[in-house]
C-alpha positions in Angstrom: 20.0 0.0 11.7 19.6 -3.7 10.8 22.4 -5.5 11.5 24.2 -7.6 9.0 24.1 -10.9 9.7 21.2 -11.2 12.1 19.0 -14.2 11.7 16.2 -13.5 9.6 17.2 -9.7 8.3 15.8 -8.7 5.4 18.3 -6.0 4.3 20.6 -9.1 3.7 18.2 -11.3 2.2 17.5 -8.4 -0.4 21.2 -7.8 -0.8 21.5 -11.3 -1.6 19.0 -11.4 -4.0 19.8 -7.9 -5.7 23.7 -9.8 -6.0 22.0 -13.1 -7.8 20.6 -10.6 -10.7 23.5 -11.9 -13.4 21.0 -13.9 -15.5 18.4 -13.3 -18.2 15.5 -12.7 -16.1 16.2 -10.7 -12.7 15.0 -11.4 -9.2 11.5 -9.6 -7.6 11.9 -9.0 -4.1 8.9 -8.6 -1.7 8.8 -7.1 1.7 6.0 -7.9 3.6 5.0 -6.4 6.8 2.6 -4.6 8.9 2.7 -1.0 8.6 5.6 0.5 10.1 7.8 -2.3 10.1 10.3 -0.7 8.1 9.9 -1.8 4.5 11.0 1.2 2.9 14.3 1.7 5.4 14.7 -2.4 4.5 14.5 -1.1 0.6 16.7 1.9 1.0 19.4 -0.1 3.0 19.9 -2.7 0.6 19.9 -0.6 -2.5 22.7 1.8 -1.1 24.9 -1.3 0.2 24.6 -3.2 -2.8 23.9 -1.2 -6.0 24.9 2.0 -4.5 25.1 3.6 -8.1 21.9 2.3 -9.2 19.0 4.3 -10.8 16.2 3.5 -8.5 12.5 3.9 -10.5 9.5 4.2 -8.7 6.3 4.2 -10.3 2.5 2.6 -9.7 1.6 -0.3 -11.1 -1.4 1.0 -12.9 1.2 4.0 -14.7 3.5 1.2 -15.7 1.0 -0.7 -16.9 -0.5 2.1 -19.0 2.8 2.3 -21.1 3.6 1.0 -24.8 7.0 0.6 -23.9 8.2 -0.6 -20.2 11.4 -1.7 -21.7 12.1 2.0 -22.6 12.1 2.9 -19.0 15.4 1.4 -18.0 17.5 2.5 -21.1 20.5 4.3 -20.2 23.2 3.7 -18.1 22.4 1.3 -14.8 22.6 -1.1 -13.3 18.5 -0.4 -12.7 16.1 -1.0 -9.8 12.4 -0.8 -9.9 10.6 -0.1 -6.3 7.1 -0.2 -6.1 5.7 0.7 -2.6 2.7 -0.1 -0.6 1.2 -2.4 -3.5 -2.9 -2.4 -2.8 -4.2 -6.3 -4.0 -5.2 -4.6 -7.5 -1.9 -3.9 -7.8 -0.2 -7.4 -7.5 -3.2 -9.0 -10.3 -2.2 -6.4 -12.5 1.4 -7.5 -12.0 0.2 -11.0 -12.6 -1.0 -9.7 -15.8 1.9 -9.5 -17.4 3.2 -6.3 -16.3 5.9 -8.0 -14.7 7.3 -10.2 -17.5 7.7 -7.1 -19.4 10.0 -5.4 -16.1 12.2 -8.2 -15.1 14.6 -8.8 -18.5 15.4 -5.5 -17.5 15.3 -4.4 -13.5 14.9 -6.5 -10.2 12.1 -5.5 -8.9 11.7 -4.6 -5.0 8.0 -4.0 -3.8 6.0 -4.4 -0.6 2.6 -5.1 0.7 1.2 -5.4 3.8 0.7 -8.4 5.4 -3.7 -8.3 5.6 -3.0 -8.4 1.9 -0.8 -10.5 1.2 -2.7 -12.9 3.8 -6.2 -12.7 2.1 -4.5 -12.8 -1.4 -3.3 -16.2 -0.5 -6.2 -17.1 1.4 -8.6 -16.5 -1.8 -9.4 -19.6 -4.1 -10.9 -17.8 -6.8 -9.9 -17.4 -9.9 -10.2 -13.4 -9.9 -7.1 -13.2 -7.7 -5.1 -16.2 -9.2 -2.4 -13.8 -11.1 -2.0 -12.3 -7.4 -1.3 -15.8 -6.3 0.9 -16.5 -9.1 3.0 -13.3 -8.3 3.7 -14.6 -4.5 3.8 -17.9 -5.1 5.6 -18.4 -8.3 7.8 -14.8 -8.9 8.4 -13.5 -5.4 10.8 -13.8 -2.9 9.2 -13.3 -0.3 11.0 -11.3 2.6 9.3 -10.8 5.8 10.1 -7.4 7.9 10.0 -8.1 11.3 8.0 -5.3 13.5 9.8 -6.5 16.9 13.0 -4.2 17.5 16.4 -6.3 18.1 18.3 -5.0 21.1 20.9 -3.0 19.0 18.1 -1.3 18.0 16.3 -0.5 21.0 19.6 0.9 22.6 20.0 3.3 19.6 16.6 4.7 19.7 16.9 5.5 23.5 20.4 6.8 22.4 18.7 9.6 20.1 16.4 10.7 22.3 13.7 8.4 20.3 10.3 7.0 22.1 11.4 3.0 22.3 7.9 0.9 21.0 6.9 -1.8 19.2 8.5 -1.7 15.9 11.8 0.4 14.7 9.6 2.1 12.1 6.7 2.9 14.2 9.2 4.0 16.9 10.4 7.0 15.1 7.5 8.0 13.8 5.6 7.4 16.8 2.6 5.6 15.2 1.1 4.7 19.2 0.9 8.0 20.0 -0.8 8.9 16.8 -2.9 5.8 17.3 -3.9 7.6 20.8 -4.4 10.8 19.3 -6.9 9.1 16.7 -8.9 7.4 19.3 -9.3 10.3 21.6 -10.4 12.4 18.3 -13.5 10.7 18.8 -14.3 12.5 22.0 -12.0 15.7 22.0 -12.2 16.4 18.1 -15.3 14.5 16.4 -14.6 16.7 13.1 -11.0 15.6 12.6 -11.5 12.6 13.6 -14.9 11.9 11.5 -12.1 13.0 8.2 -9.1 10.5 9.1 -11.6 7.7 10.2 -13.3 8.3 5.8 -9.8 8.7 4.6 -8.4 5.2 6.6 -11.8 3.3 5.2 -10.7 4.4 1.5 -7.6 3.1 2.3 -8.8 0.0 3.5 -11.1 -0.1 1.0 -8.2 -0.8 -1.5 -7.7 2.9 -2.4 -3.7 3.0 -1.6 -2.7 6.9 -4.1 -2.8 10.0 -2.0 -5.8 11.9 -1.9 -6.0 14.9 -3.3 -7.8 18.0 -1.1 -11.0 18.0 -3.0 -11.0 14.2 -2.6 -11.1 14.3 1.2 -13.7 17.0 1.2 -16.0 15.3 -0.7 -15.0 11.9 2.2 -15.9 14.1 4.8 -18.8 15.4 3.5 -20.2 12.3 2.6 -19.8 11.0 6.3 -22.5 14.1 6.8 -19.5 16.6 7.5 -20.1 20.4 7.1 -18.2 21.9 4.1 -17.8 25.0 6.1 -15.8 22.9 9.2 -13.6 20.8 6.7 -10.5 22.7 7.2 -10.8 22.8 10.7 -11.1 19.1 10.4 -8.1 18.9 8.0 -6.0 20.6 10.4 -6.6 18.9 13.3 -5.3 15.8 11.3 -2.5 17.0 10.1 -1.2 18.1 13.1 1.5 16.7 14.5 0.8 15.2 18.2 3.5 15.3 21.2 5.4 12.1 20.6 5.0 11.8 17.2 6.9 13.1 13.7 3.8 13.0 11.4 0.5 13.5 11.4 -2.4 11.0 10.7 -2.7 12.5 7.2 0.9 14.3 6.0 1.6 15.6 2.6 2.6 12.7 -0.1 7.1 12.6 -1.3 7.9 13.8 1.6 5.7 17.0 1.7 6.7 17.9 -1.7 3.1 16.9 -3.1 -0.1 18.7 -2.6 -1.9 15.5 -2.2 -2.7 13.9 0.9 -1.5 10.2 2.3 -3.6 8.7 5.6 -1.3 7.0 7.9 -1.1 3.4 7.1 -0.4 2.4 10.7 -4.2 3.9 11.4 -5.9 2.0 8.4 -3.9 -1.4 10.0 -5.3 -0.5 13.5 -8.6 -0.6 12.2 -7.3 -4.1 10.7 -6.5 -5.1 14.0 -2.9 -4.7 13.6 -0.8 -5.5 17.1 -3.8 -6.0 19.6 -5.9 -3.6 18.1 -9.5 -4.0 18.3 -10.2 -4.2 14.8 -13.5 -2.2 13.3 -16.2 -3.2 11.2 -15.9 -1.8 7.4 -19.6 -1.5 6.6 -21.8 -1.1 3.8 -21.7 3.1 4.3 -17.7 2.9 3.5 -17.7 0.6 0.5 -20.7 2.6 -0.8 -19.0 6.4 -0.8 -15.9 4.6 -2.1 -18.1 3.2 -5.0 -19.4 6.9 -5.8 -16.7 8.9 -4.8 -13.6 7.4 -6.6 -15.3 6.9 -10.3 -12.1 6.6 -12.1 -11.6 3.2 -13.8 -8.1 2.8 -11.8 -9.9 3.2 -8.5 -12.8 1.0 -9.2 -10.5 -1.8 -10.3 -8.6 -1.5 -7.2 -12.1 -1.4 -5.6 -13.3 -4.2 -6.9 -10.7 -6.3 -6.0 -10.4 -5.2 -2.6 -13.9 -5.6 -2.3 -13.9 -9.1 -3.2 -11.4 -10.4 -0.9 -13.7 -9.2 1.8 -16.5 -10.9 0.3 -18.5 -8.2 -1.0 -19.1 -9.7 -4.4 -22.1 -8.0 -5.6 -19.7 -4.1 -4.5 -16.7 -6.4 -6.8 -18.8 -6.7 -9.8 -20.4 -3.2 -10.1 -16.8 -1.9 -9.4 -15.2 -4.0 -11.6 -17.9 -3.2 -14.4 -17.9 0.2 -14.0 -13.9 0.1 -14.8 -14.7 -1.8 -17.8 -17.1 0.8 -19.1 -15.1 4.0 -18.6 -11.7 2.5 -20.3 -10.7 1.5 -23.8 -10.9 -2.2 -24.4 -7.0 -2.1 -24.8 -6.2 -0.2 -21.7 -4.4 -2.9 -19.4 -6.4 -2.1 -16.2 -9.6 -2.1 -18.0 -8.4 -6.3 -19.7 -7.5 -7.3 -15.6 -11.0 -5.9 -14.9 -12.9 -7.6 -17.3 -10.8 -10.9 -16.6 -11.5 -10.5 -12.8 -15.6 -9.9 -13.5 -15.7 -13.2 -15.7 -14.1 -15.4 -13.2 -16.3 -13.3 -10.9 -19.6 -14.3 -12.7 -18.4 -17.9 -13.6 -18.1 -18.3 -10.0 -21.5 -17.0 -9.0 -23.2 -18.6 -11.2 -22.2 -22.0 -10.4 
């Protein structure tokens, strides 16, 4: 859909820089953009037009992290290409970490990040972040997606019968009308609603995996829902609205998974993505994320989300608690304790 050429278009910027990977150390790549822009199209495009027999790897940066031999991954015939989608702020410290000197002897790296990250990464002064900083600043090619459509773009959407809005992404998905659909939940379907409004605060809250089912019950019933109405809730989210192609929560790899993903668009509504009033995360969100999602991954990613909103005192218990549940030599549980001493030096200055 992008067409070569075009000022500014990030298929050929990543097809330039996926052509460049001839020396010792290959090129990382990083698409940033609002939700929807198109990232993962961008990705897609450039892979096929420039390695188009490539083994593409996908994995989270916490699972690469965790093993003994990254190196191992890309043995075998190539040439190699590791994507890593939708990276939460956790993820790109980790990254910082050393995680990616390990990767890039061996692949390029592609990866993307939405802008509000990416923004209050580079915003942040503290030393807690600074690997995240040294990832954009010093690794990273930076590639912006841009959400407007081109004119080529538009015309093709109208061609296909497609709703023409914003973005090219958000077009054929129809993330407006799902927008609409969640805002009028309030009023026409407080249960459904009340669910997709916990799971887009998790998300927000720097809790990017898929949720499993048990996961969102225990959201929604910490938001005071009934256990008896959750499914009712659940489908009335999953449905998909007239206008739309997905729901506001959709089954994760394509709805081969059992786990759920929130729509990304909704969580950057709440952000005050494109004109969007933004709303308030409060102290009742951070909390249940806090209690809910105990596992030293998630309170990591917590923690650091929770500190580039400035909730410090959510950061360190987070942060702490990931300490305490992993093994000294885990490589989430190190980035945690790194982040909770600059953390602490900070405050106590």
């Amino acid at each position: 859909m992008t067409q070569p050429g075009d000022s500014n278009d990030p298929v050929e910027e990543v097809i330039r820089l996926l052509e460049s990977a001839t020396g010792a150390v290959n090129p990382m790549a990083l698409l940033v953009g609002p939700p929807l822009s198109g990232v993962t199209r961008a990705m897609y495009e450039a892979v096929q037009s420039s390695l188009p027999h490539g083994r593409l790897h996908q994995f989270s940066v916490a699972g690469l992290a965790a093993r003994s031999d990254i190196a191992s991954l890309f043995d075998g015939e190539g040439p190699h290409v590791l994507w890593l989608d939708g990276l939460a702020p956790a993820d790109l410290v980790l990254l910082g970490h050393g995680v990616l000197d390990q990767v890039l002897p061996h692949a390029p790296v592609l990866a993307s990040i939405d802008t509000f990250w990416a923004d209050r990464i580079l915003r942040d002064g503290s030393a807690a972040t600074a690997p995240a900083r040294t990832v954009l600043l010093e690794y990273a090619e930076r590639i912006p997606v841009p959400f407007t459509l081109t004119p080529r773009e538009r015309s093709w959407l109208r061609e296909t019968g497609y709703p023409v809005s914003k973005g090219i992404a958000e077009s054929l998905v129809g993330g407006e009308n799902l927008i609409k659909h969640y805002r009028r939940g309030a009023r026409s379907n407080r249960e459904g609603h009340r669910l997709v409004q916990a799971a887009v605060d998790a998300r927000r809250c720097g809790i990017h995996h898929p949720f499993h089912e048990d996961e969102l019950q225990h959201l929604w019933e910490a938001r005071g829902g009934s256990p008896r109405a959750f499914q009712r809730a659940l489908d009335w989210a999953s449905t998909i609205p007239e206008g739309a192609s997905s729901g506001l929560l959709f089954r994760a790899r394509g709805g081969q998974s059992e786990a759920w993903r929130v729509l990304g668009y909704a969580a950057g509504a709440d952000n005050g993505d494109h004109g969007h009033k933004a709303r308030p995360l409060g102290d009742d969100a951070w909390k249940q994320a806090r209690e809910l999602f105990t596992d030293a991954d998630d309170q990591y990613a917590l923690g650091i989300a929770a500190h580039l909103h400035g909730r410090n005192e959510t950061a360190r218990l987070a942060l702490a608690q990931s300490v305490e549940s992993s093994a000294p030599q885990d490589p989430v549980a190190a980035a945690a304790a790194a982040a909770l001493r600059s953390l602490e030096s900070e405050g106590s200055v």
